[in-house]
N, C-alpha and C positions, 0 to 999 in steps of 0.2 A: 413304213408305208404299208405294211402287208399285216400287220399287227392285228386289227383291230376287228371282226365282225366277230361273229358270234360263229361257233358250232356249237349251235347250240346242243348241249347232251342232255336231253329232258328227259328229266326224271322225275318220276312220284312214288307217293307210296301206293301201296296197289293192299288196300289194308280191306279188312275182312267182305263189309255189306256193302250193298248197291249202290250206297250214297253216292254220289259224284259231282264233282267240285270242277270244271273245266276252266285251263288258265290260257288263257290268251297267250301265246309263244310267239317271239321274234318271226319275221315271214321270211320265208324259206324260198328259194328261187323255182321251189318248184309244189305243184300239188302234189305230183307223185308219190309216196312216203309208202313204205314198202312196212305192214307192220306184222310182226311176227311175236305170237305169243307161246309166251314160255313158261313154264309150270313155277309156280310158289318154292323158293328153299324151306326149309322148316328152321325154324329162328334158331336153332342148338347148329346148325351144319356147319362141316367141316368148311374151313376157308380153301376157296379153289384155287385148282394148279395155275401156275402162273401164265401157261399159254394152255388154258382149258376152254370152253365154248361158256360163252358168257353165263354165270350162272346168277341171272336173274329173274325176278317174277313180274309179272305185267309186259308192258309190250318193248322192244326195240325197234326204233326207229330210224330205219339207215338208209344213207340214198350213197354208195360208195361210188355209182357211177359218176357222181357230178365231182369227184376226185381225179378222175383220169387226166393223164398229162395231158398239154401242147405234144406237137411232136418235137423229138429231143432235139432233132436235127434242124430245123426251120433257123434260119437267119434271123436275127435279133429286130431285123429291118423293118418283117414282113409281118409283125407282131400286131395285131388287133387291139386299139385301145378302147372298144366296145364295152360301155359299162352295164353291166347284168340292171334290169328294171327288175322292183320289188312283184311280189308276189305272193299271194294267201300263204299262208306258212303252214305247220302243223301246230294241234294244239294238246297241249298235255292234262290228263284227265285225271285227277286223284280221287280214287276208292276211300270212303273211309268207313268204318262205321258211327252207325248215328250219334249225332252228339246230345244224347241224354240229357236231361239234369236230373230224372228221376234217382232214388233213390235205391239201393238192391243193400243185401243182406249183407254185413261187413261183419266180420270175427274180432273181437278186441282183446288182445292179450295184453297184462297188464305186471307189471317187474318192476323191481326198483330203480332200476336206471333204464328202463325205455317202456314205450309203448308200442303195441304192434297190432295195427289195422293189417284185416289180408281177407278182400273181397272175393265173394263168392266166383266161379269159373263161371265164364260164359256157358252155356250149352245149347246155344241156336247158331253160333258160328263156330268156322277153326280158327286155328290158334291162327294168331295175327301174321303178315307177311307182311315183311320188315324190309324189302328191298327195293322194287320202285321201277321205273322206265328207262329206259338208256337210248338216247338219240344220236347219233354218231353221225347224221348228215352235217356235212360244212354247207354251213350258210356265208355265207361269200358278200352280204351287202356292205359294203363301203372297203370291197376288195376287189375290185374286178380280176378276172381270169389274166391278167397279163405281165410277162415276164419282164422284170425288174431292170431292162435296158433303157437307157434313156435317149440316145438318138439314132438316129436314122444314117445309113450307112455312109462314111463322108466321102466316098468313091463316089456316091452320084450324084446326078447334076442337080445340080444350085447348092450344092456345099463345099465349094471350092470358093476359097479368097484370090482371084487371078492376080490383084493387086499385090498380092506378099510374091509373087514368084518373082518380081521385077526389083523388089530390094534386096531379096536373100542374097546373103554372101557367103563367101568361100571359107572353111577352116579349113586345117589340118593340125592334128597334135600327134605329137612326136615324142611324149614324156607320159610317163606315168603319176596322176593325179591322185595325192593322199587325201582324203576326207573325210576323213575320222582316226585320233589314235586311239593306240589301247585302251582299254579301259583298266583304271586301277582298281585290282582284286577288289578292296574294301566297295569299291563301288559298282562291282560288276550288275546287284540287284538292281540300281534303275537305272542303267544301261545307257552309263552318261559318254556324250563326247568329250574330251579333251586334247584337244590339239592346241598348242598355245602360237602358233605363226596361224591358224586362221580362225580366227575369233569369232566373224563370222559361224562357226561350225561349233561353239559351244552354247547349248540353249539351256542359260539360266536364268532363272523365275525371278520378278522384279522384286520380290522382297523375301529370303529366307523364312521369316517369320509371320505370319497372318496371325493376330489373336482372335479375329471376328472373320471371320469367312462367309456370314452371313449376310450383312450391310445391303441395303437397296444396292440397285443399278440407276435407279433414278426415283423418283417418287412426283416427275410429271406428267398430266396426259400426254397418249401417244400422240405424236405428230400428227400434223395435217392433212400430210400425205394420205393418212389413210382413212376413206370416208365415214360413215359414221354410221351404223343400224342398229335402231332399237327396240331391233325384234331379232327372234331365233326361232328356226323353224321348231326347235324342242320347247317347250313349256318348261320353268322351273319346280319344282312341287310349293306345294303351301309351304309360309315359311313365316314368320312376322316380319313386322311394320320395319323393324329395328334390322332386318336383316337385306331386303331388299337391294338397296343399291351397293351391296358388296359384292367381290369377284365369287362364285362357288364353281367346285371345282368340277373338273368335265372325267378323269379319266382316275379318279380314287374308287375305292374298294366298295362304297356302299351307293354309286349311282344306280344301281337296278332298283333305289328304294327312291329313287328321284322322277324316273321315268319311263313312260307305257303304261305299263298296268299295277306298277310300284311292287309289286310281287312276286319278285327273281329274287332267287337267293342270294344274298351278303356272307363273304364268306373273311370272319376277322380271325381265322385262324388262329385255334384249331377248330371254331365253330363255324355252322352255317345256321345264319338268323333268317327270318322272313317272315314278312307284314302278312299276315293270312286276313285278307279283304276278300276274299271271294264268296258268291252264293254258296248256301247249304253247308259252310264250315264253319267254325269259332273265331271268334273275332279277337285278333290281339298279336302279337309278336311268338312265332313261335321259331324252336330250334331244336339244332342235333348234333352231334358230331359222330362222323363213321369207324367202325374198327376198320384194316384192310382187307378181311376177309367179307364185305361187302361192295368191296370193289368189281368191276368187271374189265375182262382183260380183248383185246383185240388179239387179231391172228399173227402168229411169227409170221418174220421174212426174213429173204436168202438176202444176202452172204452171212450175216450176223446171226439168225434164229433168233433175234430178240420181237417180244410182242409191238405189234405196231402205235397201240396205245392204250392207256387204261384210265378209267373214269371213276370216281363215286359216285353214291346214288343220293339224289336230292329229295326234296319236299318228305323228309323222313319225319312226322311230328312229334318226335318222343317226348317235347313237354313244350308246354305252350302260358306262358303268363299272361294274364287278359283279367278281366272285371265282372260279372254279375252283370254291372251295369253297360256294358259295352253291345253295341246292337248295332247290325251292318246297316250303311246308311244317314244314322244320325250322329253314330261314330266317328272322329277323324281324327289323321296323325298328319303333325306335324314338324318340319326339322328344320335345324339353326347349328352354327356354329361350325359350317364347314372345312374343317381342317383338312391337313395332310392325311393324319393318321385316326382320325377320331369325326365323330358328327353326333350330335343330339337330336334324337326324336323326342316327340311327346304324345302319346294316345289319350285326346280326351272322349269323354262318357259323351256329352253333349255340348260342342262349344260352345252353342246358341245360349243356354242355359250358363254357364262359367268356364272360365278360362284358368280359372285361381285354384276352383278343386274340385275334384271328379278327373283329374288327370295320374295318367301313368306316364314315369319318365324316365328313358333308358338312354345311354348314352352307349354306343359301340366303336367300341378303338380295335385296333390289332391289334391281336397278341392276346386280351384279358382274358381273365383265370375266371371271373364270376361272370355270368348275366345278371347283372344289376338293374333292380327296376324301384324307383320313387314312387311311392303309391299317397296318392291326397286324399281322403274321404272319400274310396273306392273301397268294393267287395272281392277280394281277390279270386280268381278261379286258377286253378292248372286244369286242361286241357290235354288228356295224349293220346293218338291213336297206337299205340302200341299197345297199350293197357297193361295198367298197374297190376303186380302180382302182389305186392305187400308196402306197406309205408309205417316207416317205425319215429317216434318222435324218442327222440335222443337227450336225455337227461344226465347234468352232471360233466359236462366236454369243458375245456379248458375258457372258451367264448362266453361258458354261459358270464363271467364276470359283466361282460357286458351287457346282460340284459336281452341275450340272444334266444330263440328259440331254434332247434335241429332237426331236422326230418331227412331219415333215411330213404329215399323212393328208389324198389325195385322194380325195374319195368319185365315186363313178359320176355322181351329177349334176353333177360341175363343184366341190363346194362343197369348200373345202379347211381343214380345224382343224387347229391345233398346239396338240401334247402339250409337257408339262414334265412330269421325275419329279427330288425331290430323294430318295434315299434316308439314313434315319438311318442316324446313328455305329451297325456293326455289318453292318448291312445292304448286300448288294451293288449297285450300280448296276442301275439298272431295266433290263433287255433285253429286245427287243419284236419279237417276229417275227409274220408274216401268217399264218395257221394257215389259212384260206378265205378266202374271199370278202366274209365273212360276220362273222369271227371276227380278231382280232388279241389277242397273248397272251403268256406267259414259262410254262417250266417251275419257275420260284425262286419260295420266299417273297417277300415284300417286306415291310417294314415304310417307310413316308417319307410322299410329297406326291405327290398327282397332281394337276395342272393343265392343264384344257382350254377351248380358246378359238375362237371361231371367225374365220377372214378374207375380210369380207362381196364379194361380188363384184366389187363396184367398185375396191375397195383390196387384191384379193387379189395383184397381181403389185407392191405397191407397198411397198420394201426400207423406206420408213420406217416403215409401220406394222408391220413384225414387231419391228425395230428396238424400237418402244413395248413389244410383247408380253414382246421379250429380258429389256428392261430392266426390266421389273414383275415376273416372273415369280418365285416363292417366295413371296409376299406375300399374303395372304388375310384375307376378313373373316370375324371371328366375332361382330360384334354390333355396335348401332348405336344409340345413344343422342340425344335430338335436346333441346339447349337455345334459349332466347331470352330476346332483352330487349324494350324498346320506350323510344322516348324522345321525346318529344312526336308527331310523324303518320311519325315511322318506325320500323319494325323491321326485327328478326336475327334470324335462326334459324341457327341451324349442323348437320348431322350430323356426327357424331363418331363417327367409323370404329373400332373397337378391333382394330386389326393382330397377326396370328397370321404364323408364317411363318419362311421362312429369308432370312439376309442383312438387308439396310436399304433394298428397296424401298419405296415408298407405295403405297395399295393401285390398285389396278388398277376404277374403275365407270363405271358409263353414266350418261349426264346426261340428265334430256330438256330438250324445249324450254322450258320454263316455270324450271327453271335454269340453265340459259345467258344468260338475259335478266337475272336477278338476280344473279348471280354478283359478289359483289365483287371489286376491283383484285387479291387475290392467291391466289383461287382461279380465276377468269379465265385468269391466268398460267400456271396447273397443267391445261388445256385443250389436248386430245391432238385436232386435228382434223382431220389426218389419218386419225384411226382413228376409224367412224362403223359404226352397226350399227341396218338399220328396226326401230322397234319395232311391235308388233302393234296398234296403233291409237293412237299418239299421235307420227307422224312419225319421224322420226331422233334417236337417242341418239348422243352424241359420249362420247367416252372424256375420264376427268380421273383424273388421276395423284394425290391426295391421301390425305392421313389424316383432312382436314377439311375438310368443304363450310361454305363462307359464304355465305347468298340475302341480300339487303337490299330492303325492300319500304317504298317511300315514296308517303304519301299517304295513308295510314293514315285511316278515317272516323272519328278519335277526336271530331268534332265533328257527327256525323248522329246523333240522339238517335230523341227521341219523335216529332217532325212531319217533313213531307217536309222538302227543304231548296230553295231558289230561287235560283239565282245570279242576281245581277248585281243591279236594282232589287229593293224588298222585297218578301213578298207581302204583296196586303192582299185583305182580303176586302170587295165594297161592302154597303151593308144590304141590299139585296136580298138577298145570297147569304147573307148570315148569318140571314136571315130563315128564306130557305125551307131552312139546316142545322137550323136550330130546330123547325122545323115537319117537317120528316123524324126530327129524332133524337127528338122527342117521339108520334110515330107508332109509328117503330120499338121503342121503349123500352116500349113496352105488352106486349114478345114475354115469356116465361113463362122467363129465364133459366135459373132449374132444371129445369125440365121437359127443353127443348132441347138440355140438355146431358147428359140423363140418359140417354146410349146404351149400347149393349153393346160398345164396343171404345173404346178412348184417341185414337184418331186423330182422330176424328168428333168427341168431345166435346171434346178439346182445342180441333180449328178452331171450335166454337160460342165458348165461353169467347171466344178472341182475338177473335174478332170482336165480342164484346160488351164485351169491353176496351177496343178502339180507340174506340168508341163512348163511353165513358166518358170517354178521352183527349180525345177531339174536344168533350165538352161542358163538359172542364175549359179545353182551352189555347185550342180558336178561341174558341168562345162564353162563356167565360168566367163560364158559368151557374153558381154554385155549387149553389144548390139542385138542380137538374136532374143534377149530378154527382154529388151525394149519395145523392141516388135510384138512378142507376144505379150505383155502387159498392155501395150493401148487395146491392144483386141482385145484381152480379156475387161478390161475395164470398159469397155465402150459398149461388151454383152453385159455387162453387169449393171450397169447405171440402167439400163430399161426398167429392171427391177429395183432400183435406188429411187426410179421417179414415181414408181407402180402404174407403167404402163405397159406392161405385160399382156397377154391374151384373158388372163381371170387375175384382176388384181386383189388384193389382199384388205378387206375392210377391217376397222372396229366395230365392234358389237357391244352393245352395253348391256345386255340382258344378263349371259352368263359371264361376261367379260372376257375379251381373246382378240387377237387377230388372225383372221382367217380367209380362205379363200371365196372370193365374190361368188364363183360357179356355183353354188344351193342356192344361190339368189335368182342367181338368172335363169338358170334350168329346174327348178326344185327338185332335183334329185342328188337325195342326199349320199351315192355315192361318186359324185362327181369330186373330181382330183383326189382319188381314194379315200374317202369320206372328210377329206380336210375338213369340211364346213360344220362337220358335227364332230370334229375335235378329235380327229382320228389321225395317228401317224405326225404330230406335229414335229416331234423331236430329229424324225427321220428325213422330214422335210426341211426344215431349215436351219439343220444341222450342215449340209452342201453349203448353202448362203452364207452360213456364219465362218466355215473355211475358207473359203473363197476370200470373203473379204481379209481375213487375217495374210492370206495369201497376199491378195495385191497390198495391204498396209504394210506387209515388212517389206516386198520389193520396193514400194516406192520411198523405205528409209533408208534401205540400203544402197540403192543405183542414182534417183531419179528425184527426190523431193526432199529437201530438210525444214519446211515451213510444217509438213504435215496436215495441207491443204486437202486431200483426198482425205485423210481418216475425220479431219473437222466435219467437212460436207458428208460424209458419211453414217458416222457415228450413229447416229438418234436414231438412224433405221435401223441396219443393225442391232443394236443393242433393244428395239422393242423384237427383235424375233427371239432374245435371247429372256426376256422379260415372262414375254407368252410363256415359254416353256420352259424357264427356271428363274423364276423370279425367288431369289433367295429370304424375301421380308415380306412381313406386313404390313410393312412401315409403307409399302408401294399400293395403293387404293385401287389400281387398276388392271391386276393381273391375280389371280391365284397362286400361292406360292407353290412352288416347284410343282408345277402340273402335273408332266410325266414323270419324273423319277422318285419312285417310292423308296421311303430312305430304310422303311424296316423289312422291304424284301428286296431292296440290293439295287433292284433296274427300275427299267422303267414298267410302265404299260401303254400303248399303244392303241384301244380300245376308249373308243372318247361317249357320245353321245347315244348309246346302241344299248338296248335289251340284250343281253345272254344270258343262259342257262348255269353257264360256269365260268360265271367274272368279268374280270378281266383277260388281257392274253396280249402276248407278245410273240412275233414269229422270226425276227430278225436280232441277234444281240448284238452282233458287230456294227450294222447303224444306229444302236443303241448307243454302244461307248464311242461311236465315230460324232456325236455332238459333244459328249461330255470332251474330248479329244480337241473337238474343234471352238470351242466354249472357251479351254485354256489357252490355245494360241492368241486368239481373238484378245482374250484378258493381257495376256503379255503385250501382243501389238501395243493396244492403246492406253497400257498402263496402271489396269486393275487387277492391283496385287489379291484381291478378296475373289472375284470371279476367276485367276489363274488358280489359286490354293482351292477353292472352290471344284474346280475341273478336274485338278489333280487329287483331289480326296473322292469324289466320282468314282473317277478309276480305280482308284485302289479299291473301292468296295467291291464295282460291278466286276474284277476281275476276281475277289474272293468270292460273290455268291455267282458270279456265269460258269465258274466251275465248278459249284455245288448243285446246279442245280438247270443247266442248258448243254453244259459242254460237260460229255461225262467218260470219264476218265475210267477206267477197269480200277475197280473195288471200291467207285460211288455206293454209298447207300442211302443216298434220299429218294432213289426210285425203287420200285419195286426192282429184285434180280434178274428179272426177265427182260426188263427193259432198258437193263444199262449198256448191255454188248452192243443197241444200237446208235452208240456218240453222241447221238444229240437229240435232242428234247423235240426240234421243231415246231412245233406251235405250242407254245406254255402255256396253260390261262389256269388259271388260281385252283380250278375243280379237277380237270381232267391236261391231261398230253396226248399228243395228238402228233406223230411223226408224217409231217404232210407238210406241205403250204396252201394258200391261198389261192395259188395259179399254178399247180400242178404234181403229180407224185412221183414225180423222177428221181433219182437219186442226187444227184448233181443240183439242182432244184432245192432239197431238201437242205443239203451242207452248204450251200452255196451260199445261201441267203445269210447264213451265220457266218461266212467268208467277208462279204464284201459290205464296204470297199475296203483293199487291202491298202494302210497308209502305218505310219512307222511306230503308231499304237499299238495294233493287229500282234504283233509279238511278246506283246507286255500283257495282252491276258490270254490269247491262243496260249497256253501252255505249252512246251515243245513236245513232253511226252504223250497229250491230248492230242497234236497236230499227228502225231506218226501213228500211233495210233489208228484212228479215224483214216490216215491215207492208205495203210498198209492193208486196210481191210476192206474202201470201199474203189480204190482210183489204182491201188499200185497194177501197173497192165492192164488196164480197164478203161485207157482215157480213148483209146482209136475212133471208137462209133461217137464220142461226140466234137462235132466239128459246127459249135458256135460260141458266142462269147462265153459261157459257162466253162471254157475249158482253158480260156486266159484267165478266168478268177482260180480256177482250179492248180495251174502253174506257180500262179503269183503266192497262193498260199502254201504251195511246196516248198518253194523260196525259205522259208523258215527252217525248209529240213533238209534242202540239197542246193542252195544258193546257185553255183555252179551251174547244174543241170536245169534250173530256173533260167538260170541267165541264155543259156546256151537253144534253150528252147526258145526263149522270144527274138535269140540273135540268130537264127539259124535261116538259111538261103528260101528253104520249104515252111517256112511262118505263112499265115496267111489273115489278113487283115478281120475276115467273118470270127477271128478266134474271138475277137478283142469287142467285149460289149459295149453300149455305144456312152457307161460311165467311166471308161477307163481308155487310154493309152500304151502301146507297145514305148513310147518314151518312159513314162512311169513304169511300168513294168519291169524296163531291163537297169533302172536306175534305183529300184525295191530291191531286184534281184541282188546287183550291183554294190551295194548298199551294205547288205548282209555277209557282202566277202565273194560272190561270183562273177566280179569283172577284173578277174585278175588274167584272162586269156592273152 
């Protein structure tokens, strides 16, 4: 839910002369914008300290006041759901110098095996300044300022059920209750039950073996239920005829090239691309990629000294591919083929004029090694405002067999990229002269391939790795398909490259960390490591030479179900503790179900429902109360069917424009952060991820206690399963969803940033209600018997748990952040450019972990890693929890739980408990039955 708006970090380049290019930036809540300018680095300077004062040139744009908490202490109750109105934002200016075509004095040196252009020095400017703007204000639209509770305190009046005080009945247990045995050593990694007297309590996955984990969910329109609009308040971009009435995707990697001003960076790591449309600039695609000594770093903080966050700098135009013929205005790009991981643009000269040639065609996936551009009977230009110090055309490289032509370009900072051109049958050989400074170009058509690549610092005098570049070079991706299986606690997944291109290379991408660990024995092999390139906030990408990536992720939680799970001895519960869960869930169970749940947004009423789920859970499996089950299943079901009929307070349309379902509220209020931006595709996974537990919830009680027709999951099904559609619809085969909306399979999670301009991507703030759908995706699948969506769920997790620990939850001797920033645990607001230790609705500490705490459910232990959890507690809560006294300090217990059960338990069972602890998505019954769970109700 708290995922998605922009901070934006606007950046530019802040490059030599007066020109300036001004880009419309996301609006910012506030006009305020505090700008502070700051002297030029000189392009040779040393990379700065890790907690030094930003060393950058041009202006920073910070508003850190609109950062400051809530107060820590206020009642969850009393919580304002006030949504911030948009407002003028700031706008970012890029300096460049002029973009020439003139002609100036070029040096040509002439050798057997190369050629070497090396244009004259400027002498009316200084040397170029390479580093750009840094905007550090959180912009907050489709996040409003409000803490992550969802109901209203059930102590007061009108949330009491009077009606349940008049059936509750009496227990007493007098025995100790086993609910989980050991686990056997071999199987302690996925942390299985096995008790064989209550069968019940072993949760195995309906089919060992999944070969397609892919398969639709269904492939009919969505029900009736949900009305119908065939508008969105976003515009799609230009797109053809052919592409129209298909799903495109809201929360992938390259939407800043879909919508606003289309000219926010794309960042397909390790590069950042972007449509340069603006006045007074070059027309055409340009890009960059950062060393980290261009980074800039935020200020340490106490208790850790780790820096509070740190950014790249954007709009850097070190090379720019575009046409002669290309002229802002009569120019236009257009995109098709929106995948997961890949999208096609096309830049044509004049469409009006053809469609067929005078186009440039690039296609950007994650991960690729080349900027590959289709050129049709176009003039080709390069574009840099860096400006070139030399460009050598390269004779005699292993490529040339192909009919290749090589150019060495050093730019003024140091940074040096090699070009490839294959030109088609017809077509003459690409010839490429320095025109300025500024400018490199041909008088001829061309029709062929251009390939560009860059050679990161480190390995730039280093013959193997161009060697790699030689030998990939023709080879390009146009799209990216990802399958899997699962076979008892492992899975596969593959991407599946679809190679475009001249010759028989493999294609040429970037790996990051979290695939190089999983890499099987013979993609392992196909690992280029000599050639490495940083990516913008998840470490170093290594180059892999294939047409097919293989991950293999073992340990699979095919056996974590519905209750925590407890390695080693069993848990048991003493009477005491089963007493006073009795006596709590029979307290608690008085709350007014429907009422509590009957909010104005899905996020809120969803975490009520879960939470009264797990409560229902807790008095079927520990306490083994049936009646008391019974009771709380009609209640819960009787709040949940509101939402089954979608008569809710903002019920949930279809939309046919971008394809989704989503919430009514931007219809009726148009304001697009209403129910935290749902309606423009924001937080969906976080939203009806609660809904998709819940019902998994009542589906197994009622085949367990209460129903064997399976009448509730028939009537149910179809809804459910389009929330589960919306945001993981695993095929294409399904015409009416986008496949897998939020979760990105080549960076591990999701992203939570739907319909919104930023500066720096995407961004996600919460990963625990991340893997809390993938979590609840799998139950849901087991209930009603889809073996592909449970294998599917649980291959989820196994990722999200290998990349949230490389890369959100950080562990002492992480190195995908910089060093400065790992002592502080966790990432807190992630987005693709920049980290950002903060949330959405405030800078509290508890706030900041919290959010990647909850909700705690019997997943929460299966990627929290145990040595991560102590960690992070020892440093930020151990003695530190007194001053806060509201719900934030029962998420806080409950994920101690992991590392002092016990003392978890003992805290929520104790006489001086008090109910403001408990936020309004959670229960003191769950709580001491997680605790419990874990081996702390053994009093």
């Amino acid at each position: 839910m708290w995922a998605s708006k922009l901070i934006p970090l606007l950046l530019s380049v802040s490059l030599l002369c007066p020109n300036v290019a001004s880009f419309p930036a996301p609006q910012a809540p506030s006009n305020n914008v505090n700008i502070e300018q700051i002297s030029a680095a000189p392009a040779n300077a040393n990379p700065a300290p890790v907690i030094a004062p930003t060393p950058i040139s041009g202006a920073i744009i910070t508003s850190e006041s609109q950062k400051q908490p809530s107060d820590s202490n206020s009642d969850s109750g009393s919580v304002s759901a006030e949504v911030v109105q948009l407002a003028p934002g700031p706008t970012a200016t890029i300096e460049e110098p002029p973009h020439s075509t003139d002609h100036i004095s070029v040096q040509t040196i002439t050798r057997s095996d190369k050629i070497i252009q090396i244009p004259e020095k400027p002498t009316e400017t200084p040397n170029p300044r390479t580093l750009g703007f840094i905007n550090s204000e959180l912009d907050t639209r489709g996040n409003p300022s409000v803490i992550p509770f969802a109901t209203a305190d059930p102590r007061k009046e009108g949330s009491l059920d009077t009606a349940f005080t008049k059936t509750i009945h009496s227990t007493s247990y007098r025995s100790t209750a086993t609910v989980a045995a050991t686990i056997a050593p071999a199987m302690a990694h996925a942390r299985r039950y096995a008790q064989p007297e209550a069968e019940h309590m072993n949760f195995h996955p309906i089919r060992q073996n999944v070969d397609d984990i892919m398969k639709p969910i269904a492939t009919s329109a969505p029900s009736s239920l949900f009305p119908r609009r065939d508008t969105h308040p976003v515009a799609k971009p230009p797109m053809p005829d052919s592409e129209t009435g298909k799903p495109v995707h809201t929360n992938k990697f390259y939407a800043n090239m879909m919508i606003g001003s289309r000219n926010n960076p794309v960042f397909t790591f390790p590069y950042e691309v972007w449509w340069s449309n603006q006045e007074n600039v070059t027309w055409g695609l340009a890009f960059d990629h950062r060393e980290p000594e261009l980074r800039a770093y935020g200020p340490p903080e106490q208790p850790s000294g780790a820096i509070k966050w740190y950014v790249n700098p954007i709009y850097i135009r070190s090379l720019q591919i575009g046409a002669a013929e290309f002229t802002r205005g009569q120019s236009t790009m257009e995109m098709s083929n929106f995948a997961g991981q890949s999208v096609d643009t096309v830049f044509y000269a004049d469409p009006a004029k053809s469609k067929t040639t005078g186009k440039m065609e690039v296609t950007l996936a994650q991960g690729m090694g080349f900027i590959s551009a289709r050129y049709t009977e176009l003039t080709p230009v390069l574009d840099t405002s860096v400006f070139v110090r030399s460009m050598t055309q390269v004779n005699n490289f292993v490529g040339a067999v192909l009919g290749a032509t090589k150019y060495r370009i050093t730019l003024e900072n140091g940074a040096i990229w090699v070009l490839y051109a294959f030109a088609d049958l017809g077509s003459q050989p690409l010839k490429l002269d320095v025109i300025n400074n500024g400018r490199i170009g041909t008088d001829k058509l061309f029709s062929g391939l251009i390939q560009v690549a860059k050679l990161s610092k480190t390995t730039a005098g280093d013959p193997a790795v161009e060697a790699i570049l030689d030998s990939a070079a023709g080879a390009w991706v146009k799209s990216v398909s990802v399958s899997a299986s699962v076979a008892g606690d492992v899975g596969k997944y593959q991407f599946n490259y679809e190679r475009k291109g001249v010759g028989y290379a493999e294609l040429l991408m970037f790996a990051l960390p979290h695939h190089l660990e999983s890499f099987d024995s013979a993609t392992a092999g196909k690992v280029k490591s000599a050639y490495t390139l940083i990516s913008p906030t998840k470490g170093t990408q290594v180059a892999v030479v294939a047409n097919q990536w293989t991950m293999i992720e073992r340990g699979l939680p095919t056996s974590i179900g519905w209750l925590p799970v407890k390695e080693g001895a069993p848990a048991t519960f003493s009477p005491a503790a089963l007493n006073r869960i009795s006596a709590v869930a029979k307290y608690e169970m008085q709350q007014d179900f429907s009422a509590l749940s009957d909010l104005d947004n899905m996020y809120f009423s969803g975490k009520a429902l879960a939470k009264f789920g797990l409560m229902c859970l807790s008095t079927s499996l520990v306490l083994n109360d049936v009646d008391l089950t019974r009771t709380c299943q009609v209640k819960l079901k009787a709040a949940f069917q509101r939402f089954a009929e979608n008569k809710q307070q903002n019920g949930l349309v279809y939309e046919t424009s971008w394809r989704g379902v989503l919430s009514d509220a931007v219809y009726k209020t148009g304001d697009p952060n209403s129910d935290f931006g749902s309606g423009f595709y924001n937080d969906h996974h976080f939203h009806y991820g609660y809904f998709i537990q819940t019902a998994a919830i009542i589906g197994f009680l009622e085949k367990r206690h209460f129903s064997t027709t399976g009448s509730w999951l028939k009537a149910n099904q179809e809804w459910v399963n389009t929330l589960v559609r919306d945001t993981a619809n695993p095929s294409a085969a399904d015409p009416y969803f986008p496949v897998s909306r939020s979760f990105d399979w080549y960076h591990g999670h999701s992203w939570a940033k739907g319909l919104f301009e930023s500066f720096d991507g995407k961004d996600e703030e919460s990963s625990s209600e991340d893997y809390n759908f993938a979590y609840a995706m799998k139950l849901w699948g087991n209930v009603i018997g889809d073996a592909a969506m449970e294998a599917r769920g649980n291959l989820m997790l196994g990722i999200m748990k290998r990349s949230m620990n490389s890369y959100m939850l950080l562990s002492t001797g992480n190195r995908n952040h910089p060093e400065g920033f790992v002592p502080g645990k966790i990432t807190g607001i992630l987005f693709e450019n920049k980290v950002d230790r903060t949330t959405y609705f405030g800078n509290v500490v508890q706030y900041i972990h919290g959010i990647h705490m909850l909700p705690l459910t019997p997943i929460s232990p299966y990627v929290r890693l145990n040595s991560f959890v102590r960690e992070e507690w020892d440093l930020y809560f151990k003695g530190n929890t007194g001053n806060i006294d509201d719900g934030w300090k029962g998420v806080l217990y409950a994920n101690y739980a992991m590392l002092d059960p016990k003392g978890a338990f003992n805290f929520f069972n104790a006489a001086t408990f008090q109910n403001k602890w408990l936020d309004g998505g959670a229960s003191r019954t769950w709580y001491l039955v997680f605790a419990g769970g874990l081996g702390g109700a053994t009093i």
